[in-house]
C-alpha positions in Angstrom: -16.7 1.8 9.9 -14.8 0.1 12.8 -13.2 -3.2 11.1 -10.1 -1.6 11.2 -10.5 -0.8 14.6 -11.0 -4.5 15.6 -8.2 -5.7 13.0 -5.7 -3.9 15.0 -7.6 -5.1 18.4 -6.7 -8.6 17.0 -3.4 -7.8 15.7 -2.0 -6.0 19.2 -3.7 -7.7 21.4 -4.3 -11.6 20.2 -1.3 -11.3 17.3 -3.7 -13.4 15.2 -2.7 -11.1 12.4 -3.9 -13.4 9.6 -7.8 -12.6 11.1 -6.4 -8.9 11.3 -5.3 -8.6 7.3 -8.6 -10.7 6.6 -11.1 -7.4 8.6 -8.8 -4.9 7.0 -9.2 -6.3 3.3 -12.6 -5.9 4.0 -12.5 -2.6 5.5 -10.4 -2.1 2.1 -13.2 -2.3 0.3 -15.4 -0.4 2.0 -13.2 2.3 2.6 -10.6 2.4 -0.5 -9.6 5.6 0.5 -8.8 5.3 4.1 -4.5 6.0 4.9 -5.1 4.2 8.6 -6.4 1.0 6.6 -3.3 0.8 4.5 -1.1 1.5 7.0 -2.4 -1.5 9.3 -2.2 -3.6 6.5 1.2 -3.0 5.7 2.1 -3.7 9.7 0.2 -6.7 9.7 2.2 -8.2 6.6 5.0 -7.2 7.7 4.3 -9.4 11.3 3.5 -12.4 8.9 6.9 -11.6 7.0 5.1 -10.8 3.8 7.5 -8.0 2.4 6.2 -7.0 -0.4 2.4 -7.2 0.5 3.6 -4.4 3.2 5.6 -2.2 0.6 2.9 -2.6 -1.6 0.3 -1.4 1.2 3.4 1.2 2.4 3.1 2.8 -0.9 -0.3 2.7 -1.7 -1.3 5.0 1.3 1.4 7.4 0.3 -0.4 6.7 -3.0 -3.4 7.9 -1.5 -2.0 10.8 0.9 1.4 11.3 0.8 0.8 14.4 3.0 -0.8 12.8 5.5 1.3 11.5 8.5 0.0 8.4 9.2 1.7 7.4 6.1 5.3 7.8 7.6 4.5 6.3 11.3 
């Protein structure tokens, strides 16, 4: 499972971050469960000065793992 991977290709690197929160809602789905996927998200609404989509992503991965560190980079 690499969308995410390529999301954050497109967000660094191209700052197209509208494609980027497009691969990571799908990698969403796939992978519900994955911190790094939330995290990204959150970044990438935040770039696109969508506050509360990024809290909202923010504190669904601490949702998900709050012990996980991931969640507080």
């Amino acid at each position: 499972m690499y969308r995410d991977l390529v999301a954050i290709v497109f967000f660094m690197m191209k700052k197209d971050y509208n494609k980027a929160i497009e691969i990571l809602k799908t990698a969403k789905k796939i992978s519900p469960k994955r911190v790094q996927i939330y995290n990204n998200l959150g970044v990438c609404y935040m770039s696109v000065k969508d506050y509360d989509a990024a809290i909202n992503m923010f504190q669904t991965s601490l949702t998900i793992d709050d012990t996980n560190p991931l969640t507080y980079t």
